[in-house]
C-alpha positions as CSV (number, residue, x, y, z in Angstrom):
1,X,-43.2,7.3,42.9
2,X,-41.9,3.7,43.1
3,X,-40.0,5.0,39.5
4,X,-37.4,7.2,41.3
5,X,-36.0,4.0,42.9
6,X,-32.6,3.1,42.1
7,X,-31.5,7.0,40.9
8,X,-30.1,9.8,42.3
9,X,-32.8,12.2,43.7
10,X,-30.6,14.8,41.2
11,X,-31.6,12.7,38.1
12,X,-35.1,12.2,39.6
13,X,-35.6,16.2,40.4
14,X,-33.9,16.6,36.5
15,X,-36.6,14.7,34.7
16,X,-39.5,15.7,36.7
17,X,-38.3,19.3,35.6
18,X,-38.4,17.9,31.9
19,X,-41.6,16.3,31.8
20,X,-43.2,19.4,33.8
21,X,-41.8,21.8,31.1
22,X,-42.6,19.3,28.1
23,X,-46.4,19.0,29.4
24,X,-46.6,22.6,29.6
25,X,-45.0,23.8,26.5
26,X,-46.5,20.8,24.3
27,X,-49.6,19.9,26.0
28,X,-48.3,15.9,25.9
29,X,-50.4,13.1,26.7
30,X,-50.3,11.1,30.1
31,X,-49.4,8.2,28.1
32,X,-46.2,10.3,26.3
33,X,-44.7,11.8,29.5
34,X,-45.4,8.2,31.2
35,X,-42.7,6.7,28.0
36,X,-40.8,10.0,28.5
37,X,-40.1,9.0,32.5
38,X,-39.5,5.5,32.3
39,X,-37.0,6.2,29.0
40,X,-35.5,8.5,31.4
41,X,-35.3,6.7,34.6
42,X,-34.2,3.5,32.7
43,X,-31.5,5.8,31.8
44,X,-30.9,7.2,34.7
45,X,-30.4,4.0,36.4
46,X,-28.4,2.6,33.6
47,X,-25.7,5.7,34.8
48,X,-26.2,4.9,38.4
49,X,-24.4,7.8,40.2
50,X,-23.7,9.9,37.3
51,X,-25.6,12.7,36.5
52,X,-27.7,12.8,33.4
53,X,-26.1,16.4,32.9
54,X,-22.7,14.8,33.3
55,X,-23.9,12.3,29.8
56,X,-20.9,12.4,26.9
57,X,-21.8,10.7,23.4
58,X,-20.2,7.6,24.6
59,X,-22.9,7.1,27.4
60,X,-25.8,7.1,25.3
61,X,-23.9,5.1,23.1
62,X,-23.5,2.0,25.1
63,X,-26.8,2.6,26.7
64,X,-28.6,1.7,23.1
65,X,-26.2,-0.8,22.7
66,X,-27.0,-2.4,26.2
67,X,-30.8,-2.0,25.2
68,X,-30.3,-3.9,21.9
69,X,-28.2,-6.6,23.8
70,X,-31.2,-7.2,25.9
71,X,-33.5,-7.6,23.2
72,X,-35.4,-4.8,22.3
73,X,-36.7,-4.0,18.5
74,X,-34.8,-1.4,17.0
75,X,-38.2,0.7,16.3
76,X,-38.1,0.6,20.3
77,X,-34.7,1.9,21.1
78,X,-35.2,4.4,18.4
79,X,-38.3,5.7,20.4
80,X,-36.1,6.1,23.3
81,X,-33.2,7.9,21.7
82,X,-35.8,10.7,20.3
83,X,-36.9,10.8,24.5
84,X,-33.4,11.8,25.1
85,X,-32.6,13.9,22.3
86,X,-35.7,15.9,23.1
87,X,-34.3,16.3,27.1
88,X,-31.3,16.9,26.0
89,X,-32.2,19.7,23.5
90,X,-34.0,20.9,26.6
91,X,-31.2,20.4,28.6
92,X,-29.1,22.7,26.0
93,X,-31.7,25.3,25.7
94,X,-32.6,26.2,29.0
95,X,-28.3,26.4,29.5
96,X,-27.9,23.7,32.1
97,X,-26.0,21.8,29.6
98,X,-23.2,23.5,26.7
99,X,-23.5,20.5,24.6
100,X,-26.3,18.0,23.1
101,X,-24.6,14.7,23.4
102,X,-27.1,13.2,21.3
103,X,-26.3,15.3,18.4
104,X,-24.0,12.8,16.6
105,X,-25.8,9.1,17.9
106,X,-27.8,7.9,14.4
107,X,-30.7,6.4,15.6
108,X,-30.3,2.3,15.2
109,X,-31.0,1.2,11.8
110,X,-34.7,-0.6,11.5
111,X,-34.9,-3.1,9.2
112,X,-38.1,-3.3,6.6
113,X,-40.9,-5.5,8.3
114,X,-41.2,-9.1,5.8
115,X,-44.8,-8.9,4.5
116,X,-46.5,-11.9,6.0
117,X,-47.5,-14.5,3.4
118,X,-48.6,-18.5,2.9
119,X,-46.9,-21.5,1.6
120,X,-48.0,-22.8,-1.5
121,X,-49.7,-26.0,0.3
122,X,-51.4,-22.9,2.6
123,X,-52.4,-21.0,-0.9
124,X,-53.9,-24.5,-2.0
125,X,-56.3,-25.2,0.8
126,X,-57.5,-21.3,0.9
127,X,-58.3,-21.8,-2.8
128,X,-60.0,-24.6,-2.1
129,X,-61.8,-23.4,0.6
130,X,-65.6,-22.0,-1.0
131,X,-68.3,-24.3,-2.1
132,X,-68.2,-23.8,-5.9
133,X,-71.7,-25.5,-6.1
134,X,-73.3,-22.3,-5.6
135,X,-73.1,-19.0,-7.5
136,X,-71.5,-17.4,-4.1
137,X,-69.0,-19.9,-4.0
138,X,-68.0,-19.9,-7.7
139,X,-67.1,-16.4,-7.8
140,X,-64.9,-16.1,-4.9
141,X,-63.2,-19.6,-6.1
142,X,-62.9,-17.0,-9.2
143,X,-61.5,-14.1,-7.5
144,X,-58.9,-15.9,-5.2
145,X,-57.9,-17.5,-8.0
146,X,-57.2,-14.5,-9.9
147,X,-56.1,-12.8,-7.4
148,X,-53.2,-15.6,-7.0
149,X,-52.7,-15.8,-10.5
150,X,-51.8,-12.4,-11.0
151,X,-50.4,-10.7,-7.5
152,X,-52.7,-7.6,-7.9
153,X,-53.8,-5.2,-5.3
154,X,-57.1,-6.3,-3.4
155,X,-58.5,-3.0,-5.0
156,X,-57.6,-3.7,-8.5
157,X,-58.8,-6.6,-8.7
158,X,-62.4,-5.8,-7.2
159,X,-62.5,-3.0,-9.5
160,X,-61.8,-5.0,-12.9
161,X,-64.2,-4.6,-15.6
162,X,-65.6,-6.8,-18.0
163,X,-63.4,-4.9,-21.0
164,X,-59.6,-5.4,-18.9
165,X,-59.6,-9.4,-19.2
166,X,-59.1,-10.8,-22.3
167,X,-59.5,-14.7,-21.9
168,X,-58.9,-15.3,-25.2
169,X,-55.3,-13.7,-25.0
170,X,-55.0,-14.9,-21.5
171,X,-54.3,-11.1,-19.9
172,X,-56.0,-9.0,-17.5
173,X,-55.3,-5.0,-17.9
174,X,-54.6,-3.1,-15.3
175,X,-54.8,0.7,-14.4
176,X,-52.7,0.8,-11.2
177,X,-51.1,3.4,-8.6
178,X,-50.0,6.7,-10.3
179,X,-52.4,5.7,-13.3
180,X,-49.6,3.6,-14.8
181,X,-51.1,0.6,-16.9
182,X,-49.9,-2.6,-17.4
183,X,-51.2,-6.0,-18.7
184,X,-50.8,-9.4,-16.5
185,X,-51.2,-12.8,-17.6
186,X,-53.5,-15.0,-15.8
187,X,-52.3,-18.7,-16.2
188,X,-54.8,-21.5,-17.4
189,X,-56.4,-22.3,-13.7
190,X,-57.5,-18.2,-13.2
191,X,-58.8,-18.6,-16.9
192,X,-60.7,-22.0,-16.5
193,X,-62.2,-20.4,-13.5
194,X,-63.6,-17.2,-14.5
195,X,-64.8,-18.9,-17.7
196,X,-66.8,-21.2,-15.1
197,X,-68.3,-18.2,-13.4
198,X,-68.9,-15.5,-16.2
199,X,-71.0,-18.8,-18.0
200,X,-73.2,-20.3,-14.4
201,X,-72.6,-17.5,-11.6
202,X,-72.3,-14.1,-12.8
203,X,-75.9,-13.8,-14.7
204,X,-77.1,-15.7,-12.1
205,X,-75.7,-13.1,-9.1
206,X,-77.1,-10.1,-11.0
207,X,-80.7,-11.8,-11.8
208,X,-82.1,-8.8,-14.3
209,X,-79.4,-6.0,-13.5
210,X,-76.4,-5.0,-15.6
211,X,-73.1,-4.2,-14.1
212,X,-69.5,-3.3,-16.4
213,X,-67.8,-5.0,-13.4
214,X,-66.4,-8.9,-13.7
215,X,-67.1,-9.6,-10.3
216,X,-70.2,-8.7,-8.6
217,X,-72.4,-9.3,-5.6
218,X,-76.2,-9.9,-5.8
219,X,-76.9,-6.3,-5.5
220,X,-75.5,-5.6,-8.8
221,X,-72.6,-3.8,-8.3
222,X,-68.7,-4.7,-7.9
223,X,-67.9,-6.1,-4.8
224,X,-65.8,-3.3,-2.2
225,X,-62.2,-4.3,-1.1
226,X,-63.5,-4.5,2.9
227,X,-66.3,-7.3,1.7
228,X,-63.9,-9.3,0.0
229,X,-61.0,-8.9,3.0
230,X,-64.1,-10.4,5.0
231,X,-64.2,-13.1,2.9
232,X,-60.5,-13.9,2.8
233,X,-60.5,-14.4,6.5
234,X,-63.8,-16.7,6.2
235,X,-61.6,-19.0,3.5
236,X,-59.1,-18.8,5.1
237,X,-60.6,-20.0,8.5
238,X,-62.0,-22.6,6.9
239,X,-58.5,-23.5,5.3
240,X,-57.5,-24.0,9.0
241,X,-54.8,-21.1,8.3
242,X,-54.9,-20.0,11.8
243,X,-52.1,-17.0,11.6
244,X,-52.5,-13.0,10.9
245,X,-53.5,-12.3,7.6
246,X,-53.4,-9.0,5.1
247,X,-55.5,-8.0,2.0
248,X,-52.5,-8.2,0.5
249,X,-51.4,-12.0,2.1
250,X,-51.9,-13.5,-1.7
251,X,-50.1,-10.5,-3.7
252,X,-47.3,-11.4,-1.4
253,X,-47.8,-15.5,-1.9
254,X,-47.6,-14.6,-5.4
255,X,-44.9,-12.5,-5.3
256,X,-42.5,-15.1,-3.3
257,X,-43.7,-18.1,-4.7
258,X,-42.8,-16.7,-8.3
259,X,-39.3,-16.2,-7.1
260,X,-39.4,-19.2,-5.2
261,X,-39.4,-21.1,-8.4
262,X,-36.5,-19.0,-10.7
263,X,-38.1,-15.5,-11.9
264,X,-35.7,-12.5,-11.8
265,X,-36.9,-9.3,-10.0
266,X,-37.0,-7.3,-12.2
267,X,-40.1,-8.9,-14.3
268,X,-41.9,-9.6,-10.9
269,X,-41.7,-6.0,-10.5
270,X,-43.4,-5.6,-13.7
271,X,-45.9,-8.1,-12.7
272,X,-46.6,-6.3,-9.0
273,X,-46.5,-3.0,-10.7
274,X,-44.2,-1.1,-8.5
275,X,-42.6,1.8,-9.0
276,X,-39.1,0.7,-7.6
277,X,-37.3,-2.2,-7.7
278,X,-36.1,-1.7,-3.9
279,X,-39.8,-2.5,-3.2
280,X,-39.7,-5.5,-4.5
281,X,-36.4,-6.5,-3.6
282,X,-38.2,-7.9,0.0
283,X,-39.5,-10.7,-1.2
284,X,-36.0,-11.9,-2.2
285,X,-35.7,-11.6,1.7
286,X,-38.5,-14.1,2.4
287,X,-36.9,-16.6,-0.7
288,X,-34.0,-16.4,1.2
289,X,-35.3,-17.1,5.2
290,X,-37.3,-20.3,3.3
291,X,-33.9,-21.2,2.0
292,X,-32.5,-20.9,5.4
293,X,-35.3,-22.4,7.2
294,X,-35.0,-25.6,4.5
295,X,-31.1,-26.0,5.4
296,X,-31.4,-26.1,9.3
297,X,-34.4,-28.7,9.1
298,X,-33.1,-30.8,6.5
299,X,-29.2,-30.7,6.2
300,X,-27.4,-33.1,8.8
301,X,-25.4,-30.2,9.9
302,X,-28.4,-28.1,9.7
């Protein structure tokens, strides 16, 4: 009971009502009328002597605010502000209140999480990481290259066939999200690679089996996006790159370094193949925190 402490036995006797009627109309989880109390009793104590029926607009107001002052993640304080709009909309419904005074509080504005990504010294090394002198090794030196070279989705480029990469041309075609195609160039290190595998690695993976797919495993068949994510994490491991990775850590690389070095959005856009330009309008965020980051660690006045 040690949460009642510091609250009006009122305010106490109020939200043990709520998270009795809540468990019996919703069937809640422990776990959810655990957050529900403590929301509420953080609340509670934040009003000291005031009642929680007593609560105007304003109150809830400077409560968020107070929250936000102390350091909690907007995704946080959003989670408690739907814990007291739902006691409140109780508190209106069941006539103990006239008013919801959460009905005109917007719920704090959460900014888009910054995909994680590497630095182009950290791209290097993870490139570097597999043994090339082996047929193993040659083929994911291939695929991380490519996958670099291009910024496609871990599943695209696992699934690429033998008839999307034109190496002559210096394109791989791709059949993307929504079925929308679109052709990427691969630079001349992705293309010296792949050349190196298709003519020492690739016949020699698939001994006396045939397979339409570029890259394959020694079973004979493409390789599957959770395989490959395994081996990112081994390369990258070995790379020393000791922080959290995503499938996606060198789509994003790609993505940032390109604009990193002077291309506009909208033709990285093209390259990524997304839909919307908003979505790739966060890597101009990252650009911009590396520009920042630069300035305070090299300017004087930094």
């Amino acid at each position: 009971m040690s949460e009642k402490k510091d609250i009006t036995s009122s305010n106490a006797d109020l939200i043990d009502l709520f998270t009795d009627a809540v468990w019996v109309e919703s069937g809640l989880s422990n776990n959810t009328l655990a957050a529900y109390r403590s929301d509420l009793t953080s609340f509670a104590q934040f009003l000291q002597a005031k009642s929680l029926h007593a609560v105007e607009q304003v109150d809830i107001q400077r409560f968020l605010a107070a929250l936000m002052a102390q350091g909690m993640k907007s995704s946080s304080s959003a989670r408690v502000l739907s814990t007291l709009r739902r006691f409140y909309r109780y508190a209106v419904r069941e006539r103990t209140m006239p008013d919801d005074p959460c009905a005109q509080v917007r719920s704090p504005k959460q900014g888009r999480p910054l995909p994680k990504t590497l630095s182009e010294r950290q791209v290097t090394e993870l490139l570097e990481a597999p043994d090339v002198q082996g047929p193993l090794g040659l083929r994911d030196r291939a695929m991380l290259e490519t996958l670099y070279a291009t910024g496609l989705r871990v599943s695209e480029l696992v699934a690429l066939t033998l008839l999307e990469i034109n190496l002559d041309v210096g394109v791989v075609r791709i059949v993307g999200k929504g079925n929308k195609e679109r052709l990427v160039p691969l630079g001349e290190q992705a293309i010296d690679w792949i050349q190196h595998y298709q003519n020492s690695a690739r016949d020699e993976l698939l001994k006396t089996k045939h397979s339409d797919a570029l890259f394959v495993t020694t079973r004979g068949g493409p390789m599957t996006r959770q395989a490959f994510w395994h081996l990112i994490k081994k390369y990258a491991l070995a790379a020393g790159i000791r922080q959290t990775l995503s499938p996606h850590t060198l789509r994003h690389a790609f993505a940032t370094h390109l604009i990193n070095h002077g291309a506009d959005l909208r033709s990285v856009q093209m390259l990524l193949g997304h839909a919307d330009l908003s979505t790739t309008q966060i890597y101009t965020h990252i650009a911009r925190e590396r520009l920042q980051a630069l300035h305070m660690r090299h300017h004087p006045r930094g």
